[in-house]
N, C-alpha and C positions, 0 to 999 in steps of 0.2 A: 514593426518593420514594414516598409512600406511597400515595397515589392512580394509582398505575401498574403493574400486576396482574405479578408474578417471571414470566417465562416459565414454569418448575419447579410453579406454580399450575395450565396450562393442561393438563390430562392427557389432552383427550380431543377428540377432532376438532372435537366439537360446541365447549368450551371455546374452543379455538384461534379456530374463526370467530364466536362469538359478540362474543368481545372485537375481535377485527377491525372485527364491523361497528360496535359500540358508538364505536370511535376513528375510524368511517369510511374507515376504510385496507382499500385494492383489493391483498392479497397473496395471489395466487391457492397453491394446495398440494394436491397429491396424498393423501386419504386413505389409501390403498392402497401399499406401499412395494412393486415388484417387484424380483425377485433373479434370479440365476444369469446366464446368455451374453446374454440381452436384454433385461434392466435397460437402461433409457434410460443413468445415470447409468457404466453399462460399455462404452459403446461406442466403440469408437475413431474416432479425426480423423485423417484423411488432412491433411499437412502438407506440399506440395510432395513428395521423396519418400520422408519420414520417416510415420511412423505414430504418433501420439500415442495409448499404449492405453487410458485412461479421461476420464473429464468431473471429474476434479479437480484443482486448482492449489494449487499452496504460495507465497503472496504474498509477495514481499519484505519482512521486517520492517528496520528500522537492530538493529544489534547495539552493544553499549555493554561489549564484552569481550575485546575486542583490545585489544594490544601497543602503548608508544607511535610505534613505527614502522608500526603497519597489518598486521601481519600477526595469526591467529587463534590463539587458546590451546586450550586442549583443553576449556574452555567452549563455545568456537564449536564446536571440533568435535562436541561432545556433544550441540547444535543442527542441528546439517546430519546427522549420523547420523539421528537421529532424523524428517528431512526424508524422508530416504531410506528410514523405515518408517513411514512415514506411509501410502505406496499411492498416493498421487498419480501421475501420470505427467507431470505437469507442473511444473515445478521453475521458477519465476517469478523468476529473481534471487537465490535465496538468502534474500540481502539486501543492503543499499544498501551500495554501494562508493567511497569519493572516489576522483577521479583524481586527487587530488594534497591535499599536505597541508593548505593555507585551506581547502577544500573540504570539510574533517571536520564532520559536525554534533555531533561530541565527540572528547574526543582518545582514546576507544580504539575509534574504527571504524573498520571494516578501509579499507585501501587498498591500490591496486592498481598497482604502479611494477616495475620489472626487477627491484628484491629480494624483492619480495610474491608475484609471480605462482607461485611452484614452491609456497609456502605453500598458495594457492588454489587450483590442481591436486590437490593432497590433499586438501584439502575435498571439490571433487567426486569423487574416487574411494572417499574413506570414504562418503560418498553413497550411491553406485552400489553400493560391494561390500555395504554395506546392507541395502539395496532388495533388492540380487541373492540375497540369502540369504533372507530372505522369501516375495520373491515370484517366482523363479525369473528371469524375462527382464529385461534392462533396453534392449535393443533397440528398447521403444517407450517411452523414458521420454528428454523433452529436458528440456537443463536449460541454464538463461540467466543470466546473471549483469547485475544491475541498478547501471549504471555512473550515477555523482551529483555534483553541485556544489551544497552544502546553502547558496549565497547568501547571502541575508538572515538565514537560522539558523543561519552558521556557529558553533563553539565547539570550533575545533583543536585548544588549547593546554591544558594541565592544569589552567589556571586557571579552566577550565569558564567564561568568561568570552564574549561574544557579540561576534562579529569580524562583521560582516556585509559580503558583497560583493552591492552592489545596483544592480538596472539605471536606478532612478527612484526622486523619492523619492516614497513612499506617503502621504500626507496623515495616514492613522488608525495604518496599522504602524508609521512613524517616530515615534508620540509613545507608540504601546502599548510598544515596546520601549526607548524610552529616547536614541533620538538623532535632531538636531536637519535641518532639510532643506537643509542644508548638509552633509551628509555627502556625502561624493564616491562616484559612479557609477563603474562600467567603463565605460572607453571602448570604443569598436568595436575598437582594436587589442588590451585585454587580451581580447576575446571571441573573438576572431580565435586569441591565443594560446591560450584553454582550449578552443577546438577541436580544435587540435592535440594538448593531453591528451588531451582526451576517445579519439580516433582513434590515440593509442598505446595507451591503456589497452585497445582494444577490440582490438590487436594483440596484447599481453599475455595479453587476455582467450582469444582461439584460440588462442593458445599452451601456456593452462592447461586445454584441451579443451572448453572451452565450446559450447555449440552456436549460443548468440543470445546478444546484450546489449542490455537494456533501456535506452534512451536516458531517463531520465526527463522527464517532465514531471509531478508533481504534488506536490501536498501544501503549495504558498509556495515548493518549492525553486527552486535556480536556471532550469530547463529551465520550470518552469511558469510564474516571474515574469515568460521572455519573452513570455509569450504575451498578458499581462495591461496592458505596457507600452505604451500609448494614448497616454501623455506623451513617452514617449520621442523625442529626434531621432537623425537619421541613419539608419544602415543597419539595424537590431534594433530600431527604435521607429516605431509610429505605425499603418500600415496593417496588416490580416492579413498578405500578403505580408512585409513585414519584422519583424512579430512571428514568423514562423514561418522565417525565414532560419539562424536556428541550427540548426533540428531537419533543415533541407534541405541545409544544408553538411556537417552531422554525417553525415548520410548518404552525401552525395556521397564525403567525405575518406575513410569506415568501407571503403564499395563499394569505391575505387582501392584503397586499402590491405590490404584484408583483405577480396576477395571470395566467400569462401568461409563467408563467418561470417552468421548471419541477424541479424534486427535487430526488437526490438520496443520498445513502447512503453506505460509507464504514464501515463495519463492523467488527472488531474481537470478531470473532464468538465464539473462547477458548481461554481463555487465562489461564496459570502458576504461580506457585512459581518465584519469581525471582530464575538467576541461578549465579555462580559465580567460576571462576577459582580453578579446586583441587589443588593438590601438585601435579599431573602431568599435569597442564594446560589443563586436561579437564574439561569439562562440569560441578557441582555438584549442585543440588538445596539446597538452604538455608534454614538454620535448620527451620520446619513448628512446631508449638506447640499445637497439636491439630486440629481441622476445620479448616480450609484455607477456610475466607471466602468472598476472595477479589479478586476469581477469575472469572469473567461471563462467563458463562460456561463450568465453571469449576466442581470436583466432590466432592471437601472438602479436596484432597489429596493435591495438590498441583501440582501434574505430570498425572490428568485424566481429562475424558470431562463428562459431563452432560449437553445435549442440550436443555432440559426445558426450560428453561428462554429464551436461543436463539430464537427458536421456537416462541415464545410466541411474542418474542418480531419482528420478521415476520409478525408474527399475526395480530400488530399492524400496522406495516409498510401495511399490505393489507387495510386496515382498513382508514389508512389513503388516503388512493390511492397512495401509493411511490411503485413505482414498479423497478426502478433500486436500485439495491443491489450485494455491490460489497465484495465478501467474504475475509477475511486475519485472521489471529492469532496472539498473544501475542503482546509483543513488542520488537522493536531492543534495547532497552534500558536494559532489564534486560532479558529476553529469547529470544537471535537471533534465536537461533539455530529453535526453532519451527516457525517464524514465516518468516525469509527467509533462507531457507536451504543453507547451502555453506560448501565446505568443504577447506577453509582459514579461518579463524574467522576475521575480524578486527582488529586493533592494540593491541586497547582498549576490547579483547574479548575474548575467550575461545575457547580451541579445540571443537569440534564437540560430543556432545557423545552418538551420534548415527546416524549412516547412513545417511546423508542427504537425502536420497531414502525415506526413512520413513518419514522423514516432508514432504518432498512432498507428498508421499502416504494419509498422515494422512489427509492432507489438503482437496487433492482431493475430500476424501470417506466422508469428513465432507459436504461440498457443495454438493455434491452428496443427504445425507440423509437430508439436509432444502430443498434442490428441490422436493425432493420428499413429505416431508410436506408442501411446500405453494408451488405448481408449477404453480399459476399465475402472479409470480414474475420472473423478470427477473435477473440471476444468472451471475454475471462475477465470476472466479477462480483465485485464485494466486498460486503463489510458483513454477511456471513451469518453469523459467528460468535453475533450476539448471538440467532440462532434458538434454539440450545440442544438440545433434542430434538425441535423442526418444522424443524431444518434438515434432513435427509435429504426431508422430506416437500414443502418449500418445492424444493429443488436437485433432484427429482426433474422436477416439474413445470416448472422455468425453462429445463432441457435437455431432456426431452421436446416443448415447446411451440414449442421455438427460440429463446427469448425472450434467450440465450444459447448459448455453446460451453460452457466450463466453469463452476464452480462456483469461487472462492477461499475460503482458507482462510487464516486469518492466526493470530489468539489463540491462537485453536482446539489449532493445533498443538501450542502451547507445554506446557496443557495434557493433552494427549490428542493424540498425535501418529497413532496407529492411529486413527483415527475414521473416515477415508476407506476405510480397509483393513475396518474391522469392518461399515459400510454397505456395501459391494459383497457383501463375503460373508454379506450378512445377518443378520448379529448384530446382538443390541439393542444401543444404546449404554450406556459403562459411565458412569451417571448421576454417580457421585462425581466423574468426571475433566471431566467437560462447563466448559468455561470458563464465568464465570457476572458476563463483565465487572466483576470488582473490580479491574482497571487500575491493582493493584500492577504489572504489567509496563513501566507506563509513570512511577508513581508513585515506583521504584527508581532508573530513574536518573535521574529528573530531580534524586534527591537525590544524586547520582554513586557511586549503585551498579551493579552486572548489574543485568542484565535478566535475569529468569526468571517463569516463577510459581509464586509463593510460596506461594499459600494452596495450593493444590492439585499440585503437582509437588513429592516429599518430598523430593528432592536439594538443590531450591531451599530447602526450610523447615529441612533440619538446617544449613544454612550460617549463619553469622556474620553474613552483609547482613540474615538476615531480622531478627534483633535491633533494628540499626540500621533496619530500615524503618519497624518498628512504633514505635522512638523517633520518626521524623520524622513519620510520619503522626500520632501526639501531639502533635506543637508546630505542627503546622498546626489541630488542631480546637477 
């Protein structure tokens, strides 16, 4: 968009806050980057009686490079290597895992069953021995595997085709994606059974040396739709308390079963109106008729926040003893825009219609204000990728201030996996490798390719997919 200033524009502190204040966006940043043993962003988190040695996170991405049975190729591992030189000491999931086949948001994401798990053990050891080469220790480095049931976005089957399993039917989702509100729900007893997945896979998952499993909740998928489902009857619908019945049985069943294993939580903390292409390819939300009341934490409008519920439902999370809690918004499925800022949309996406500064910003000041209601929880951040070269200076300031625990990193890593490693030790960033949201990563496989990126990671550009990506991004423009 051309009225929307490239990060790669802004060279100079003055820059950076001038344009801030021009868009009126409150994102506080550290002029000043400090380094060595007391650098804010080097400090370690004591973690019950583990020791987390830096303030940087590797956020679960989905991977679209496994095997039709779930397990990983030497694509994935060539991703999780890379995880493990990144310099993070916090290892969020990997990425998104089904516990079971419907559960795939495509048919080559991993999964995690009695034949997968010895797969997924070498993942995190290629990881580890990594990291270990590196950066000497991996004693303060935990790593979690983020367990999913992609719901409403299922798409198992090779036919890339959308199987969705839903708790209610959505009024705007059901007709953005193509089926009628007649489509059949899980009953309480199928949710009852993918508990019991869920709570083997999380068996599975210690088994393959895991340290935590991220119960998901966010982005539309299944764990987030309970939370949203207001219409719902019976035991999983209607009140807080039985929107949040899943995420409390999941615990309970994880605890008996596998008490030795920690348990955290990704979270969309606000979620949207769906949004959908204007007549000028940007941004517009879809017509809302009244309450909008399908969004958690959400304000009724469709385009506000109300952190009640969120809050609340922290609450619980303390309550339970879950103390990793990992923050994000809406979903890439029908609002990118707020939930990973970019200023290229997707193939399959929308221009931007607003600032991608302001998602960011929004994001930050959200996480910011649950830290400051439950601050005995420990806080990861998203959405920093699309800083660029003010993310060291913005993630300095958000872990210095409190305003956060750590710092997430998502795109970022795909292309420039060292970047967390080169900011601690002080080195500039390598400007070429900086992700620069052109969301070929996301734009790949929604044509059913890898995921990689393309324009900027060479391994991914001498392959074969980037031929056909450039054909498909062609017949969409």
């Amino acid at each position: 968009m051309e009225h929307y200033k490239r990060m790669a524009q802004l060279r100079t502190a003055e820059d950076f806050r001038a344009y801030l204040h021009a868009l009126g966006v409150a994102l506080p940043f550290d002029e000043t980057m400090v380094t060595g043993p007391e650098a804010p962003l080097a400090q370690p988190v004591h973690y019950g009686e583990r020791t987390i040695g830096n303030r940087f996170c590797v956020l679960p991405m989905e991977g679209w490079d496994g095997t039709p049975d779930g397990c990983p190729t030497e694509l994935t591992a060539r991703r999780w290597r890379r995880f493990g030189a990144s310099g993070a000491k916090l290892i969020w999931g990997g990425e998104a895992v089904a516990v079971r086949h419907d559960g795939r948001a495509n048919p080559r994401q991993l999964m995690i069953t009695a034949e997968t798990w010895p797969e997924l053990a070498r993942l995190r050891e290629q990881l580890e021995a990594e990291h270990a080469a590196r950066y000497a220790r991996i004693d303060d480095l935990l790593i979690g595997l983020q367990l999913t049931h992609s719901g409403r976005f299922a798409r198992p089957d090779a036919d890339n085709k959308l199987k969705p399993s839903i708790l209610y039917p959505h009024p705007l989702l059901n007709r953005k994606f193509g089926f009628g509100d007649d489509y059949p729900v899980l009953s309480d007893d199928d949710i009852r059974r993918l508990i019991d997945d869920f709570i083997m896979a999380a068996r599975f998952a210690r088994q393959a040396g895991f340290d935590f499993v991220d119960l998901k909740h966010c982005h539309g998928y299944l764990g987030h739709e309970f939370l949203s489902a207001v219409d719902r009857g019976g035991r999983y619908g209607g009140s807080f308390e039985n929107r949040t019945r899943f995420l409390r049985e999941l615990v309970e069943g994880i605890r008996a079963e596998v008490p030795d294993l920690d348990i955290g939580v990704r979270l969309s903390a606000f979620d949207w109106a769906p949004f959908k292409p204007g007549a000028d390819g940007k941004g517009e939300m879809e017509a809302v008729n009244g309450d909008y009341r399908y969004a958690f934490g959400g304000d009724g409008s469709g385009h506000g926040i109300d952190l009640s519920e969120p809050c609340a439902f922290l609450d619980l999370l303390h309550s339970l003893n879950v103390r990793l809690v990992c923050i994000t918004a809406g979903s890439p499925y029908y609002n990118p825009h707020i939930q990973r800022p970019a200023l290229f949309p997707p193939s399959d996406g929308y221009q931007p219609p607003e600032d991608p500064l302001v998602g960011v910003a929004r994001q930050i000041a959200v996480v910011a204000k649950l830290k400051a209601h439950r601050p005995e929880l420990l806080y990861v951040g998203s959405g920093y990728s699309y800083l660029q070269e003010w993310l060291p200076n913005v993630a300095q300031h958000v872990v210095r201030t409190g305003m956060a625990d750590f710092v997430g990193l998502g795109r970022l890593i795909l292309s420039y996996p060292e970047a967390a490693g080169d900011i601690l030790a002080g080195r500039p960033l390598a400007r070429k490798r900086i992700c620069r949201t052109f969301s070929d990563c996301t734009t790949a496989p929604r044509n059913g390719l890898v995921s990689g990126c393309y324009p900027l990671d060479d391994f991914y550009k001498r392959r074969e997919e980037a031929v056909l990506l450039q054909a498909a991004k062609a017949r969409t423009q």
